[in-house]
N, C-alpha and C positions, 0 to 999 in steps of 0.2 A: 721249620717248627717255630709256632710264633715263639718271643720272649729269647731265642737261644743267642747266646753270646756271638757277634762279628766272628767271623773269620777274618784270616789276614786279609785274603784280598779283597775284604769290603774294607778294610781300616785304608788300605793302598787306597782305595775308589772316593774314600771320604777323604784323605789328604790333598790328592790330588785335585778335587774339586771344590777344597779350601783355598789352594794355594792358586788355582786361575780365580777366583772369588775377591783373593786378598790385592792380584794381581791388574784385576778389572778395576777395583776400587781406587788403587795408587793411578792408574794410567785416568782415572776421570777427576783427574783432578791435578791433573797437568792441562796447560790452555791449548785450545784446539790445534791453535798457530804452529805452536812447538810439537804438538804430537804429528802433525802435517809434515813437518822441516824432517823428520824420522823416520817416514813412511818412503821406503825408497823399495818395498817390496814388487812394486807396478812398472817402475822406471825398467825399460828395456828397448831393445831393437826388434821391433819384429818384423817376419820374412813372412808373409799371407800368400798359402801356397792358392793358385784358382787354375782351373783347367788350361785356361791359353796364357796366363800372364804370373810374375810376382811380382809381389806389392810390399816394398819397402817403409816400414814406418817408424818412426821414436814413440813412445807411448810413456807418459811422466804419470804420475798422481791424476792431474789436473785435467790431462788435454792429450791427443794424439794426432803426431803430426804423418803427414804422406811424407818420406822422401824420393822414391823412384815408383815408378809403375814399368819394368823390365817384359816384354815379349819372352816368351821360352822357344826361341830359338837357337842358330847358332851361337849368337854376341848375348845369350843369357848368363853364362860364368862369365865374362870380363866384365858389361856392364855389371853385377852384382855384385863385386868385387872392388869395383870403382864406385859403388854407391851405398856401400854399409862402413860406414867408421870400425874402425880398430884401433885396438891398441896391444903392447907388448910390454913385458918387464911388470916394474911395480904399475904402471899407468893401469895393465889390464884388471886390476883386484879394483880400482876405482870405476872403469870405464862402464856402461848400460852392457849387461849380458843380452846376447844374441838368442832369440828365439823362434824356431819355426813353428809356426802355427795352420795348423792341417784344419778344414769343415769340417764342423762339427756334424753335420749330416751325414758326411765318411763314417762316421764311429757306428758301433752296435751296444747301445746300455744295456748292462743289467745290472738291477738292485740286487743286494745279498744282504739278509741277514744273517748276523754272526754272533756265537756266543761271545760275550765279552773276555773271555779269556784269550781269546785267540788275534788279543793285537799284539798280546807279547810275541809272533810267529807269522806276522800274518803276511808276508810274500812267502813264506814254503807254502803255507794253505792255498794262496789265491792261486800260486803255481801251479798247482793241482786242480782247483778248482776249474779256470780257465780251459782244461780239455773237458772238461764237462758241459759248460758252459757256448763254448765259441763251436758256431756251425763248420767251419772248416778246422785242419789240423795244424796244431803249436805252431808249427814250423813255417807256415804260412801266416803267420800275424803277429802285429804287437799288440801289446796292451797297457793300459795305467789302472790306479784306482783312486779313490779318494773317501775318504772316512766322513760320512755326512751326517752324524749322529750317535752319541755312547749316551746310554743312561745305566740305570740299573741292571737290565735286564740281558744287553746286549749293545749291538754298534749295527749300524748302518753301510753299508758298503756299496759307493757305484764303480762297478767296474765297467772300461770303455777299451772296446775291442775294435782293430781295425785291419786291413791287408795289407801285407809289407811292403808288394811292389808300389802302389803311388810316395807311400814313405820313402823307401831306398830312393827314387827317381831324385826326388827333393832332396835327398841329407846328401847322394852324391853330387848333386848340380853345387850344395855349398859347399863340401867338399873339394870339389875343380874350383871355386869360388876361391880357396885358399880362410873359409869362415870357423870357425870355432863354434857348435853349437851349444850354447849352454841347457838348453832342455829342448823338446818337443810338444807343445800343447795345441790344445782345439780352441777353436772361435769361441768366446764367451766367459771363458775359464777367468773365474775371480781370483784364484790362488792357485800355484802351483800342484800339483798330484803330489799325494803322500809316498806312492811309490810307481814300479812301471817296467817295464823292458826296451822301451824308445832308447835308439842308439845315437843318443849324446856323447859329445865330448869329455870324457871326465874332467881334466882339469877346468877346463869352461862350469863343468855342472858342478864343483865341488868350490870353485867362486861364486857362482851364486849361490849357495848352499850357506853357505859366511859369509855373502852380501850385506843382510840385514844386521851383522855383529858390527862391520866395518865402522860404518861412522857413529854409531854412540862410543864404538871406543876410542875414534876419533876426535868425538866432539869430548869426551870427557877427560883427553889430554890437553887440547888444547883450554879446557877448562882449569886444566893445573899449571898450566902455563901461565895463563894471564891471571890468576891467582897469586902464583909466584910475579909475574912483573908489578902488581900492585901493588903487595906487601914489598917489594924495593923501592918502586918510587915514592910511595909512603917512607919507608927509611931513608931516604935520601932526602927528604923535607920538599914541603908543595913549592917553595920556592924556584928550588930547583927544576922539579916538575914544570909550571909555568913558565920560565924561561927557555925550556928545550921545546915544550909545545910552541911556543911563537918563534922559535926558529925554523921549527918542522914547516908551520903555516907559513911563514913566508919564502922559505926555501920549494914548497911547492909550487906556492902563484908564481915565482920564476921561473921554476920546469914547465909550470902550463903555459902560460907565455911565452916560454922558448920552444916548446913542442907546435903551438897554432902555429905560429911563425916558420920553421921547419917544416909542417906540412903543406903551406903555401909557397913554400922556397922552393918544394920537392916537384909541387905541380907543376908550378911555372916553368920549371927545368923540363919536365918531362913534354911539354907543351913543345917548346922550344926544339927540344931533340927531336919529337916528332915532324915539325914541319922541316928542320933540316935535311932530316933523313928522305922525308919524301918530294922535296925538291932535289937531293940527289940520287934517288933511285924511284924513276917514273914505274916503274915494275909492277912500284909495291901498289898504284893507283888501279893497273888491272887485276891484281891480286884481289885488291880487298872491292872491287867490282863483281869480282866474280863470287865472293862469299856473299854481296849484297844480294844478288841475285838467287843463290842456294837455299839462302834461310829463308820459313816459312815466314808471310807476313809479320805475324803473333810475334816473331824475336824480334830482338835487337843488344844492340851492341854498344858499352861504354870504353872499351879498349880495346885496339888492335895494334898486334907486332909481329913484323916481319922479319928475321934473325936467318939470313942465309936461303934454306929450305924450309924452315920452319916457321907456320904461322898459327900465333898465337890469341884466341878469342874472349872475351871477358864479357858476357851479357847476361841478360834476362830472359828465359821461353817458359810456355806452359809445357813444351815436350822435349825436355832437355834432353831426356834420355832417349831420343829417337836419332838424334842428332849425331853420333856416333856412323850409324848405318846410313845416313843421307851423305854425308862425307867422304866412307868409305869406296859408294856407289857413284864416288860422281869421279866425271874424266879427268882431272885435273888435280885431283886430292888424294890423297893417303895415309895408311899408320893412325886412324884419329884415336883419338883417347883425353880423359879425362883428369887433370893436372892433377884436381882436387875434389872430393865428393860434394854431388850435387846439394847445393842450400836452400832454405827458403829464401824465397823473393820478398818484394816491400811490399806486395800485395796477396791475397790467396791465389791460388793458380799459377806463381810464378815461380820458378826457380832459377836460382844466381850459376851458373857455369864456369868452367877453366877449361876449357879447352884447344886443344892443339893437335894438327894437323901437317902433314909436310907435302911440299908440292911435286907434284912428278917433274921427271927430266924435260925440256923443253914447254911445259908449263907458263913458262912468264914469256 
């Protein structure tokens, strides 16, 4: 009825569309830079499932990096495993959540419009909805949704439905992987889903979930910190101040200076030992002949060591992670594995390796 007085839940619909209004306004008006250094909603690891391979990559703000392209075969959980960063304890609340990320062509959309009352409830609805909705039955699929629109009238809803078996195949492969998944999304997804049934890790998803609380409440301590150091070195007079800064600065040009020095003390050493080592153990000459040979052209190699049975690789390849099963496969090698997760190289295409192999009996 025109003229009739709000109801509560328009006065709720008018606050809360004050309060992102008043919300937008403070955030454009902080500088791009610093809303950028904030935005760590994007920052993650993602797992890109595709019918014959997974595709390991870091994804920031800015930029998304490849770190492995893994075959889904047997050595798919150990390379996987050896090619996704971790972390445990406090590190993990800091570390990139882990993300599998399923085609989005897998999915089946449907838009839903919904009364606006029904966000205060709306996983028992969509619950429901979803067997109305999805051509096969609950128990055969997951699903998500995402809120793409509330005005007056109502909300917007795309719900994305998909089969459980390619999913399970995937969350258990990172499962034997030994991975934490913090959520499960499709190709494209600018933001996480409002809600879902993807079987996530929970403490993996309930730190991403407090992800984006993390470093503003980080940054706003350490904000009180150097607040407080300044109002002390201010009470302790600039004099002071000035006198501890030029001992800081020269006490460091000595540490760098003693550090360069150090790290050509350490080559030179290490230079040394190797040429000692391998004039007294000819062995190690057909050893690292015989790697010369194994690695595809495309590698190469900036250190090599031979420790007993154990030999140890330090190079450059575009197919680091193949390199595992080429070692495995050969006569003379075994055990291969990977010290330390695969890095970017100094160029595109390249990746930096650790790896280590031991030589069979009668071998050398």
């Amino acid at each position: 009825m025109d003229g009739a007085e709000p109801g509560p839940s328009e006065w709720i619909y008018r606050l809360r569309a004050g309060w992102r209004w008043w919300l937008d306004e403070l955030a454009s008006l902080v500088p791009r830079r610093l809303r950028d250094a904030f935005e760590t909603g994007r920052d993650a690891i993602l797992i890109e499932v595709r019918p014959a391979e997974l595709i390991v990559a870091r994804r920031t703000t800015a930029f998304e990096t490849m770190i492995a392209r893994i075959p889904r075969d047997a050595f798919a959980a150990r390379t996987l495993r050896l090619s996704t960063p971790r972390a445990t304890g406090l590190a993990a609340w800091l570390a990139d959540p882990v993300i599998l990320q399923l085609p989005a062509e897998d999915a089946l959309v449907r838009p839903l419009r919904l009364p606006r009352g029904a966000a205060r409830n709306l996983d028992d609805i969509l619950r429901h909805e979803v067997v109305r909705q999805s051509p096969i039955g609950t128990e055969d699929i997951y699903y998500d949704y995402r809120v793409a629109n509330t005005d007056r009238d109502g909300l917007d809803v795309a719900l994305r439905i998909i089969r459980r078996e390619p999913v399970d195949d995937a969350v258990a492969l990172c499962r034997e992987a030994g991975i934490a998944l913090s959520a499960v999304a499709f190709d494209g997804d600018a933001r996480k889903a409002d809600g879902g049934t993807f079987p996530a890790d929970p403490a993996a998803a309930q730190r991403l979930r407090w992800a984006p609380r993390i470093v503003p409440m980080l940054a706003g301590l350490v904000l009180l910190l150097a607040a407080g150091m300044v109002a002390s070195l201010y009470l302790r007079g600039e004099a002071v101040a000035a006198d501890l800064s030029d001992r800081v600065d020269a006490a460091r040009a000595r540490a760098m200076t003693v550090e360069r020095l150090q790290h050509r003390l350490d080559a030179a050493n290490r230079r040394a030992v190797f040429l000692a080592q391998q004039k007294r153990n000819p062995a190690a000459i057909a050893v690292l002949a015989r790697v010369a040979r194994l690695l595809p052209d495309d590698t190469w190699l900036y250190e090599f060591e031979l420790n007993g049975d154990e030999v140890r690789l330090h190079g450059f390849s575009p197919e680091a992670a193949s390199l595992i099963a080429l070692f495995d496969a050969a006569a003379f090698f075994s055990d291969a594995q990977f010290r330390s997760p695969l890095m970017q190289g100094p160029s595109p295409g390249l990746q930096r390796f650790d790896l280590s192999v031991r030589l069979k009996k009668g071998a050398t």
